[in-house]
Residue frames as a rotation matrix with the C-alpha (Angstrom) as fourth column:
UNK 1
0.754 0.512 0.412 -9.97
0.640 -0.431 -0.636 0.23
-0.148 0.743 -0.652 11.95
UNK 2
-0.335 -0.895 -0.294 -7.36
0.609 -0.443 0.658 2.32
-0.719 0.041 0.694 10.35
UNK 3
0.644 0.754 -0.130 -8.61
0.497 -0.541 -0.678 5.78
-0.582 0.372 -0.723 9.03
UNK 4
-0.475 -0.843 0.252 -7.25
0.858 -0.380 0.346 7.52
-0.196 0.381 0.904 6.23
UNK 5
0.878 0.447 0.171 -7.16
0.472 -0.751 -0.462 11.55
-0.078 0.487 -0.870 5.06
UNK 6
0.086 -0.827 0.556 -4.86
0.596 -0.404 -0.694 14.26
0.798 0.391 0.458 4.20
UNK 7
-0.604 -0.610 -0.514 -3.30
0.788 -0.358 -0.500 16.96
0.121 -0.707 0.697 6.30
UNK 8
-0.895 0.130 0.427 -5.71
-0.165 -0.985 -0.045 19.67
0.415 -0.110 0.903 5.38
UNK 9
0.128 0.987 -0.101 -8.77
-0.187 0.124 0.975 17.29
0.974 -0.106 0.200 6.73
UNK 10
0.811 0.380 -0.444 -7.06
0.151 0.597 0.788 15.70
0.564 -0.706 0.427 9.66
UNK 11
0.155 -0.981 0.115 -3.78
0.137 -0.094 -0.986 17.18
0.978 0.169 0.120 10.28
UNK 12
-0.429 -0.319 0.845 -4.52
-0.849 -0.177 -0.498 18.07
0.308 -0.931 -0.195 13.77
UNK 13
0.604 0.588 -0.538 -6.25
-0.344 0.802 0.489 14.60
0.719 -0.110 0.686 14.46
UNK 14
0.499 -0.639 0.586 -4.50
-0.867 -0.372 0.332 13.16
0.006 -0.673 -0.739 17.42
UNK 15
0.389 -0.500 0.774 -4.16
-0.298 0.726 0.619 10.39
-0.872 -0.471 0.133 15.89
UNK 16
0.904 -0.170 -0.393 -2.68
-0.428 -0.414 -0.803 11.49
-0.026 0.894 -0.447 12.60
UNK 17
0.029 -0.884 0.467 0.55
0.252 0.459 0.852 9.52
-0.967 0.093 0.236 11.49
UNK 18
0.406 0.001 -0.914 2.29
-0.558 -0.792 -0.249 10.70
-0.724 0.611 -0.321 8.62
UNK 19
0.027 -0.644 0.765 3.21
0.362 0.719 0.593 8.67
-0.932 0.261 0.252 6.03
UNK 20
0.989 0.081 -0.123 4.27
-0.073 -0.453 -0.889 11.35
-0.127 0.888 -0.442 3.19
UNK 21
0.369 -0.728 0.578 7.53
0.621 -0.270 -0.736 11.99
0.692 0.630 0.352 1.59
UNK 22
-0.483 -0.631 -0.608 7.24
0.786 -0.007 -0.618 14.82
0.385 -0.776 0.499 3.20
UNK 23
-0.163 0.782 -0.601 5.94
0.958 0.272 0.093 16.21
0.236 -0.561 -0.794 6.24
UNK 24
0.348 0.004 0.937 4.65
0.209 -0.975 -0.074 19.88
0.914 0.222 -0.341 6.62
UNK 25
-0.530 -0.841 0.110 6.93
0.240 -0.273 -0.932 21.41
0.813 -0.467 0.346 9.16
UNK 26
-0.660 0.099 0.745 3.71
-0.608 -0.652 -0.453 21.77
0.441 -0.752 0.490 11.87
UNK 27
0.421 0.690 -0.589 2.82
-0.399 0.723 0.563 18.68
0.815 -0.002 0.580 11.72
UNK 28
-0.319 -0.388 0.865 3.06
-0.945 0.196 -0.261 17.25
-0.068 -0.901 -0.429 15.80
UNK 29
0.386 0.657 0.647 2.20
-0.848 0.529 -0.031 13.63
-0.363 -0.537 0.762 14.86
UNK 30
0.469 -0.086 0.879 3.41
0.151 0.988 0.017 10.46
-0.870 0.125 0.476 14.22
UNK 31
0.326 -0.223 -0.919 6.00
-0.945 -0.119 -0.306 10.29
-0.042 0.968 -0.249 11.01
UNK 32
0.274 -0.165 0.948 6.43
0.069 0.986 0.151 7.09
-0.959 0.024 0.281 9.33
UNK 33
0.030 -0.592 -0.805 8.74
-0.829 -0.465 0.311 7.76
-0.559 0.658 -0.505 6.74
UNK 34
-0.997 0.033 0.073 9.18
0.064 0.873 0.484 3.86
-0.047 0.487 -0.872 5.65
UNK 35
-0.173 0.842 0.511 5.56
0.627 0.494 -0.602 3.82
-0.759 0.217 -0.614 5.03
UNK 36
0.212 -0.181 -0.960 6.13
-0.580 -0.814 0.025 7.19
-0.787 0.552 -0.278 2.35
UNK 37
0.883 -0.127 0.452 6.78
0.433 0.594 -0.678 6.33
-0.182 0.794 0.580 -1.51
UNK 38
0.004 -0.970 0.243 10.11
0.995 0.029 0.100 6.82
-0.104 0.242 0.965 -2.59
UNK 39
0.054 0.044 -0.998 10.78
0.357 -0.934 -0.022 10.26
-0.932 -0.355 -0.066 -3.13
UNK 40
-0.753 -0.577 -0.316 12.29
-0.390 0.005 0.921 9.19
-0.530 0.817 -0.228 -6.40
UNK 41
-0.662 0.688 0.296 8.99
0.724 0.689 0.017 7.37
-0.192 0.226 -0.955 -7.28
UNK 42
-0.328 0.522 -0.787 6.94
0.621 -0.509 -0.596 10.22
-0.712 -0.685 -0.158 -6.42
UNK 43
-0.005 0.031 -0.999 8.25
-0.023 -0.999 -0.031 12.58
-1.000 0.023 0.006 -8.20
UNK 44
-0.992 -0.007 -0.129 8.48
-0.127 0.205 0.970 10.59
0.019 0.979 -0.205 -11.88
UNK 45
-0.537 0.808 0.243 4.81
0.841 0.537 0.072 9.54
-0.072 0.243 -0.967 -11.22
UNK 46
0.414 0.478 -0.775 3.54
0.277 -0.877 -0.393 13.41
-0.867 -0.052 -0.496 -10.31
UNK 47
-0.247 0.103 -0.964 5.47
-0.563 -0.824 0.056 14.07
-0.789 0.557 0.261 -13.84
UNK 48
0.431 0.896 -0.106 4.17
-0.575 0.182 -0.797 11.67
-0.695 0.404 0.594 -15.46
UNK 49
-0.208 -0.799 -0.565 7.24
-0.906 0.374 -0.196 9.57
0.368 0.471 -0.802 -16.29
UNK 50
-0.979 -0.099 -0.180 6.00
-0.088 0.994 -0.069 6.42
0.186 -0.051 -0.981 -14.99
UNK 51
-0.448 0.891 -0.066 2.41
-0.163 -0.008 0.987 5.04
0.879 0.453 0.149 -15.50
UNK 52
-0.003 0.696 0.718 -0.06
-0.984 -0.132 0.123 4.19
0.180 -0.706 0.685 -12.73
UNK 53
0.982 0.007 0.189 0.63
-0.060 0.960 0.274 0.60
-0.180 -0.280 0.943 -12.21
UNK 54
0.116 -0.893 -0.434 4.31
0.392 0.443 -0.806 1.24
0.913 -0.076 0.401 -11.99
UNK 55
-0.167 0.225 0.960 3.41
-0.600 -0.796 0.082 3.70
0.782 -0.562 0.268 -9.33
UNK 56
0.590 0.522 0.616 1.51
-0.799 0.488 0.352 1.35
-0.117 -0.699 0.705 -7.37
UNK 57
0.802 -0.423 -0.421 4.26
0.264 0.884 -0.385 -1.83
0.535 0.198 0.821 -8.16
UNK 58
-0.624 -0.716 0.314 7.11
0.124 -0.488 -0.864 0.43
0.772 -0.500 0.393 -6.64
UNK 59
-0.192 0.197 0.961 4.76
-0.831 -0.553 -0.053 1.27
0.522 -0.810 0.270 -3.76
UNK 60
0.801 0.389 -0.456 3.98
-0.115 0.847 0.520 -2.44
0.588 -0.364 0.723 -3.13
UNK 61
0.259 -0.912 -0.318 7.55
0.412 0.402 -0.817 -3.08
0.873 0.081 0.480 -2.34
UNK 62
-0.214 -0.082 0.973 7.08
-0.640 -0.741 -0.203 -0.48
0.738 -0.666 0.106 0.24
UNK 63
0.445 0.858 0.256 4.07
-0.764 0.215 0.609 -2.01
0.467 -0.467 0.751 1.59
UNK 64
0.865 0.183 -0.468 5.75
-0.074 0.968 0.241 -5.76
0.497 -0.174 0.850 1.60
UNK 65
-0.048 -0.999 0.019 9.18
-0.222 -0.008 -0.975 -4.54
0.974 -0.052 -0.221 3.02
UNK 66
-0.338 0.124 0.933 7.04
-0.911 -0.290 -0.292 -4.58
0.235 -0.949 0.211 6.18
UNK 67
-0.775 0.625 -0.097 5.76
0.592 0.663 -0.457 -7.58
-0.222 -0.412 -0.884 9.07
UNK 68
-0.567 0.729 0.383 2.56
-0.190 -0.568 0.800 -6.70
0.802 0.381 0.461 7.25
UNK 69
-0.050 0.999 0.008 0.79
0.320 0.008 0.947 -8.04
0.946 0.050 -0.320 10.08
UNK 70
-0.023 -0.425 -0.905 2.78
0.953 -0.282 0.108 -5.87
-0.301 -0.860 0.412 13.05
UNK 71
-0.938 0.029 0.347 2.19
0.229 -0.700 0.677 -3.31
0.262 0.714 0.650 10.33
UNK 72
-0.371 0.680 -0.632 -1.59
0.435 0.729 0.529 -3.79
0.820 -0.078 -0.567 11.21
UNK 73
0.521 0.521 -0.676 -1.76
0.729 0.141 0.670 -3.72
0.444 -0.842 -0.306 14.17
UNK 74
-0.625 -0.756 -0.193 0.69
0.732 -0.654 0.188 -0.66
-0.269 -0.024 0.963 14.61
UNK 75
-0.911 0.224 0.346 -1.60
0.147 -0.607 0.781 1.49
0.385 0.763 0.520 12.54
UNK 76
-0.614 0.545 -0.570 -4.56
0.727 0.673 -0.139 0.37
0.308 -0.500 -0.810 14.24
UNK 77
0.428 0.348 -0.834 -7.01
0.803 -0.570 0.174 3.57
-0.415 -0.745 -0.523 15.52
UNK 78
-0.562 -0.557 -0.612 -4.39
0.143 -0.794 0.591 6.09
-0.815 0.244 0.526 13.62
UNK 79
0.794 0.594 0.132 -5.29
0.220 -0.078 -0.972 8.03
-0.567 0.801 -0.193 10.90
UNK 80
0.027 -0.845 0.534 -2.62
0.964 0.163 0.209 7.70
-0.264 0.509 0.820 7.67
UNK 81
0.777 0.515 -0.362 -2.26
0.130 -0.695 -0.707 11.13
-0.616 0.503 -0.607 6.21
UNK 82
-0.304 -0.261 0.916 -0.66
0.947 0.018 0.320 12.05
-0.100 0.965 0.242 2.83
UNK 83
-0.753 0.001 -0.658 -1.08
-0.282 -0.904 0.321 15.44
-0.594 0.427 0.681 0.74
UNK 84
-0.821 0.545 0.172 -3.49
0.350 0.242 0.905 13.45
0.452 0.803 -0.389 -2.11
UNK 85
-0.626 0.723 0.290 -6.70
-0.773 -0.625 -0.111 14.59
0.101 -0.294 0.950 -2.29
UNK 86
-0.596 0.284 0.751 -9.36
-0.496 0.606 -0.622 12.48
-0.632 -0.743 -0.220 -1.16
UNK 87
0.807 0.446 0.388 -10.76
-0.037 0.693 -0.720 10.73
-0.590 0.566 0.575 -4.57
UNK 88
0.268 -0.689 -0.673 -6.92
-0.939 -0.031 -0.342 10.67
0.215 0.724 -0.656 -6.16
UNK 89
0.875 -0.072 -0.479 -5.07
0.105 0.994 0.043 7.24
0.472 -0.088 0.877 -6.57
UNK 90
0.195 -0.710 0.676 -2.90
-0.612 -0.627 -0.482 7.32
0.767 -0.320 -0.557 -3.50
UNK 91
-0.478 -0.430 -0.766 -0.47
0.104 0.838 -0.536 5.41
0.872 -0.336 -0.355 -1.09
UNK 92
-0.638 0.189 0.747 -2.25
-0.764 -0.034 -0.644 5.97
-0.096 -0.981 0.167 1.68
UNK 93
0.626 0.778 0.052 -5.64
-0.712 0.598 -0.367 3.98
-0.316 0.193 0.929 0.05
UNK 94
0.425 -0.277 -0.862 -2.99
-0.233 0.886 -0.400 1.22
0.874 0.371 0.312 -1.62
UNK 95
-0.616 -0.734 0.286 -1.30
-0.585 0.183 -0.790 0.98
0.528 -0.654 -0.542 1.84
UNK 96
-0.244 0.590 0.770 -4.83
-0.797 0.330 -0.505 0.16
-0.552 -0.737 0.390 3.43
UNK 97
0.577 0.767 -0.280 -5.86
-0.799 0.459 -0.389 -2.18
-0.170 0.448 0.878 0.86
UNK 98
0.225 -0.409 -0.884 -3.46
-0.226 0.861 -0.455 -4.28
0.948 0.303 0.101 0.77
UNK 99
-0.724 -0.316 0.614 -3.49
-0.635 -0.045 -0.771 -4.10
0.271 -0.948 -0.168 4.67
UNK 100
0.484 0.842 0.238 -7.72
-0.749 0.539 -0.385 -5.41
-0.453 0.008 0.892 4.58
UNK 101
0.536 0.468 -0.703 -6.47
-0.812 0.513 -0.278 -7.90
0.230 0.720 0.655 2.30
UNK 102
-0.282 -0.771 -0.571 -3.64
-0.068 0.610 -0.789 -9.48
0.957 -0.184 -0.224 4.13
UNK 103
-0.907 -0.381 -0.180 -4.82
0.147 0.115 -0.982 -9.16
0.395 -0.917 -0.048 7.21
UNK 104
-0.170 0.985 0.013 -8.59
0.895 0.149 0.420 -8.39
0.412 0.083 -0.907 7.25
UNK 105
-0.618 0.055 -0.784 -8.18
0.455 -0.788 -0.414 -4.73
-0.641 -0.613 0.462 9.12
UNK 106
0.607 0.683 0.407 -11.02
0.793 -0.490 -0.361 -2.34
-0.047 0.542 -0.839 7.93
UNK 107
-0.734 -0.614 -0.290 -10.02
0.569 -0.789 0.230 0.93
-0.370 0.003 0.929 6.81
UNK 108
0.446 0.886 0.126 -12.37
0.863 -0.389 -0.321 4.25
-0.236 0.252 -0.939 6.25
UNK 109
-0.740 -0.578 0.343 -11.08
0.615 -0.788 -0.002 7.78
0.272 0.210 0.939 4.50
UNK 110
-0.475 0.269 -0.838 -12.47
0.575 -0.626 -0.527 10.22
-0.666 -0.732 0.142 6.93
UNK 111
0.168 0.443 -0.880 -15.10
-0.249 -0.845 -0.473 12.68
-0.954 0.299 -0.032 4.69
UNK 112
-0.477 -0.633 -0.610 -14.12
-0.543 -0.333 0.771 10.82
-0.691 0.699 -0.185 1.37
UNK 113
-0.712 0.062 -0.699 -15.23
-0.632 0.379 0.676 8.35
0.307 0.923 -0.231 -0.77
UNK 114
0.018 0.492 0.870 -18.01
-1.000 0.012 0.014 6.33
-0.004 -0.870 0.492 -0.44
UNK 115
0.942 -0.201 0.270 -16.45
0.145 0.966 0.212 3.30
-0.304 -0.161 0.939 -1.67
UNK 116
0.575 -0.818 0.022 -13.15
-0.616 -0.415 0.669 3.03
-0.538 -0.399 -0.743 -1.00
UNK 117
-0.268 -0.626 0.732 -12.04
0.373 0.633 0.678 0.15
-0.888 0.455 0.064 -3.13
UNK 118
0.406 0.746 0.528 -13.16
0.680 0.139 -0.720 2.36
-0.610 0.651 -0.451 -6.27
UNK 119
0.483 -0.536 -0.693 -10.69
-0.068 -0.811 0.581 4.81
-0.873 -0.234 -0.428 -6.93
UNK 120
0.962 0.202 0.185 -9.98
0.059 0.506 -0.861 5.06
-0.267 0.839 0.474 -10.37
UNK 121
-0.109 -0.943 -0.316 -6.53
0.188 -0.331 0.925 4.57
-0.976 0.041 0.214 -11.99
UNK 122
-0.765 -0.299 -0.570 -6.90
-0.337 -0.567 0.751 6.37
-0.548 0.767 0.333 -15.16
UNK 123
0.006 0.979 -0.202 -11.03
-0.985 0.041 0.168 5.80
0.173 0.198 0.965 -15.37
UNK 124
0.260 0.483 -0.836 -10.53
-0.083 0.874 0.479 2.33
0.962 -0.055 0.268 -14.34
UNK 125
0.756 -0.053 0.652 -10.28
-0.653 -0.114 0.749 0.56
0.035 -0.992 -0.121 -10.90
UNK 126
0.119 -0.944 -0.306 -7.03
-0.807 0.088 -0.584 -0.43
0.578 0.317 -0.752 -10.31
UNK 127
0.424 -0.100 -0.900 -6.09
0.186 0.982 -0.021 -4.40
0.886 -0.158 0.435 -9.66
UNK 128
0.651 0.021 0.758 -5.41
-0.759 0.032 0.651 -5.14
-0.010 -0.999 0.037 -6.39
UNK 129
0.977 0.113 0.179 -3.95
-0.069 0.969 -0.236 -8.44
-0.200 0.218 0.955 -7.72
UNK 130
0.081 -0.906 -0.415 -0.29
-0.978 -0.152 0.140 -9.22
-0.190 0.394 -0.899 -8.12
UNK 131
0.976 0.213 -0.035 -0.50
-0.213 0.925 -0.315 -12.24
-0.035 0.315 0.948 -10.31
UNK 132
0.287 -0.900 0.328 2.51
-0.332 0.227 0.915 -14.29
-0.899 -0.371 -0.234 -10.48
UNK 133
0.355 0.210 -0.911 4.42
-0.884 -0.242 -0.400 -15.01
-0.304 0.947 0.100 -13.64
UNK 134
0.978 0.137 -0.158 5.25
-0.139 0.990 -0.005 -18.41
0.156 0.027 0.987 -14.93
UNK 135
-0.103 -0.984 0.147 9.14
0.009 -0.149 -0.989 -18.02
0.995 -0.100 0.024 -14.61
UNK 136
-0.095 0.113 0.989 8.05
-0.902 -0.429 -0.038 -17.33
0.420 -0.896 0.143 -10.75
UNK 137
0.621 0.734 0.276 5.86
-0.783 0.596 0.176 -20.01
-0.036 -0.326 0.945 -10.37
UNK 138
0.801 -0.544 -0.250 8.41
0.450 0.823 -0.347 -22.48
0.395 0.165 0.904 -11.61
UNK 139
-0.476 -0.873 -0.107 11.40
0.021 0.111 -0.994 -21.31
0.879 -0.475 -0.035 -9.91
UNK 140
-0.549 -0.329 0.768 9.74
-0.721 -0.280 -0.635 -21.05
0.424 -0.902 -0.084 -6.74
UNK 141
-0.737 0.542 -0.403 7.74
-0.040 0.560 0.828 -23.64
0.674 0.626 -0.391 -7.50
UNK 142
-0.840 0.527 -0.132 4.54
-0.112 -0.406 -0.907 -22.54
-0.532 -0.747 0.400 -6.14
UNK 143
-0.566 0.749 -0.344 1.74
-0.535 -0.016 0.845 -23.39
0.627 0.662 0.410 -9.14
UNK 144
0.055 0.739 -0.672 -1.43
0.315 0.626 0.714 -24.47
0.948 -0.251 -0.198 -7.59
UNK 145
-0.464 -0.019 -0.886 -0.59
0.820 0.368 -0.438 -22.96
0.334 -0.930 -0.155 -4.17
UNK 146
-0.732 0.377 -0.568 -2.70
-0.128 -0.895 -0.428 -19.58
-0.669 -0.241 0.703 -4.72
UNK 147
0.476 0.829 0.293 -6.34
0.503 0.017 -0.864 -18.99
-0.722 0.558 -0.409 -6.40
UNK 148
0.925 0.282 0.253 -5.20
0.321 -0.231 -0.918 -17.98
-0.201 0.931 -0.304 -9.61
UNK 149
-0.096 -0.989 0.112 -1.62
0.926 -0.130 -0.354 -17.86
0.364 0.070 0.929 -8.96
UNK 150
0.354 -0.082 0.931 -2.31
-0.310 -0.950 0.034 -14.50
0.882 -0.301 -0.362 -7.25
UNK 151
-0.423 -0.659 -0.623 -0.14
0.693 0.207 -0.690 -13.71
0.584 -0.723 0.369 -4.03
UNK 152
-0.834 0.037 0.551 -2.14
-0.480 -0.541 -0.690 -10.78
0.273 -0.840 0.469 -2.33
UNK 153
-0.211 0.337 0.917 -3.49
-0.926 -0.370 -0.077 -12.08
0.313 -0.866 0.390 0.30
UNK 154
0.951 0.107 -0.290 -1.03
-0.031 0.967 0.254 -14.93
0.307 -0.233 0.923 1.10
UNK 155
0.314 -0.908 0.279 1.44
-0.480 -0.405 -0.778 -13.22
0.819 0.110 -0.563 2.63
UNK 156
0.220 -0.278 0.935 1.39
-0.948 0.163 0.272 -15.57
-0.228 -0.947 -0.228 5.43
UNK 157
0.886 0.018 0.464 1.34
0.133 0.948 -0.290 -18.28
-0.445 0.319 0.837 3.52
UNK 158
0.654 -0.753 0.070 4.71
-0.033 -0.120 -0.992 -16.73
0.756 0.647 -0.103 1.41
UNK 159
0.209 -0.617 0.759 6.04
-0.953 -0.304 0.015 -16.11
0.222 -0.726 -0.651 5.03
UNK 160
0.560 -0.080 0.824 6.09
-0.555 0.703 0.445 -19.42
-0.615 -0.706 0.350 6.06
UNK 161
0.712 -0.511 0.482 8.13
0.343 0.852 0.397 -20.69
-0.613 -0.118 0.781 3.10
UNK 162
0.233 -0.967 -0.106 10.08
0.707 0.094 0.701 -18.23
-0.667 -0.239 0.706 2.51
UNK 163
-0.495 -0.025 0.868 9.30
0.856 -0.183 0.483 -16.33
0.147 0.983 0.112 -0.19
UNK 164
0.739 0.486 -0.467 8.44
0.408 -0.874 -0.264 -12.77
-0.537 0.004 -0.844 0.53
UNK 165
-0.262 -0.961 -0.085 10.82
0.154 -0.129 0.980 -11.94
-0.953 0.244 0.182 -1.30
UNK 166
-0.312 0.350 0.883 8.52
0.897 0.414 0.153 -12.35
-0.312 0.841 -0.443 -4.41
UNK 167
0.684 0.708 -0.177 7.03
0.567 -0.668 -0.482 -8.81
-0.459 0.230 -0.858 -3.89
UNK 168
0.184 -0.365 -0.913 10.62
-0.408 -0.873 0.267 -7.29
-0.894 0.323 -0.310 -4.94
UNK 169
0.598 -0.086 -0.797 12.43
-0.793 -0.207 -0.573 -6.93
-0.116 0.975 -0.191 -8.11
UNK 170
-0.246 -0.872 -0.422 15.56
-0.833 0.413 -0.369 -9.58
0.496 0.261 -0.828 -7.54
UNK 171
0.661 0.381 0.646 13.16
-0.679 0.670 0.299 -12.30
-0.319 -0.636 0.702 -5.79
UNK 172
-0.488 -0.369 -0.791 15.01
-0.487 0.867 -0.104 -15.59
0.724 0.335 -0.603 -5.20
UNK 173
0.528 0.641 0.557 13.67
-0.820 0.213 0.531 -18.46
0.222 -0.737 0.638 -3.86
């Protein structure tokens, strides 16, 4: 199980692991900077220069730069914390969901929501799904080897032939 909250719910939590930008100078736990959105990301998405599903496309890349499932199990028992408040759309909640989905770990936000896959991205709930486009599919030639051409949660299946690579911009296969 891998619990998320922020710093003002759980900051002393001993098993608090940070994975902000950045961390408040009294924080004594865990920092996991590679698990943090860009700094540069952040800060266009908090003004409102890039939309909520570029947000969360730039944060995937985060997500998939990692052995998602040494990722996993790493996290395991910790709680993620972050600055967002506990019903915003935030990397801590896309970091677990795509963690449950690739790997089946549960995840619970400590005093927050009561459904966690509901979080809205601008009044709607925000796809989980990175569908693949046809230009993908045919160069890597992969049609027919996902339900609906979708890739989350077949990242073992991309590991094995090669193709993680798909989550960034400059995939090649």
């Amino acid at each position: 199980m891998i619990y998320l909250s922020n710093f003002r719910t759980a900051g002393k939590d001993k098993r608090a692991v940070s994975i902000a930008a950045m961390t408040p100078k009294d924080f004594e736990g865990e920092v996991r900077k590679d698990l943090a959105p860009k700094l540069s990301t952040l800060t266009a998405y908090k003004k409102g220069e890039i939309t909520d599903m570029e947000y969360i496309a730039e944060y995937v890349n985060v997500i998939y730069s990692h052995d998602i499932d040494r990722l996993a199990e790493e996290l395991d028992g910790h709680v993620l914390l972050c600055y967002c408040p506990k019903t915003a759309l935030c990397h801590r909640l896309l970091l677990a969901q795509y963690l449950h989905l690739e790997t089946r770990v549960e995840f619970e936000e400590i005093g927050g929501f009561a459904e966690a896959w509901q979080v809205p991205v601008k009044n709607k709930a925000h796809p989980l799904e990175m569908a693949l486009s046809e230009d993908m599919l045919n160069k890597c030639d992969l049609h027919g080897k996902f339900p609906n051409d979708n890739i989350v949660g077949h990242w073992r299946e991309l590991k094995k032939i090669g193709a993680l690579d798909i989550f960034t911009a400059g995939f090649t296969c």
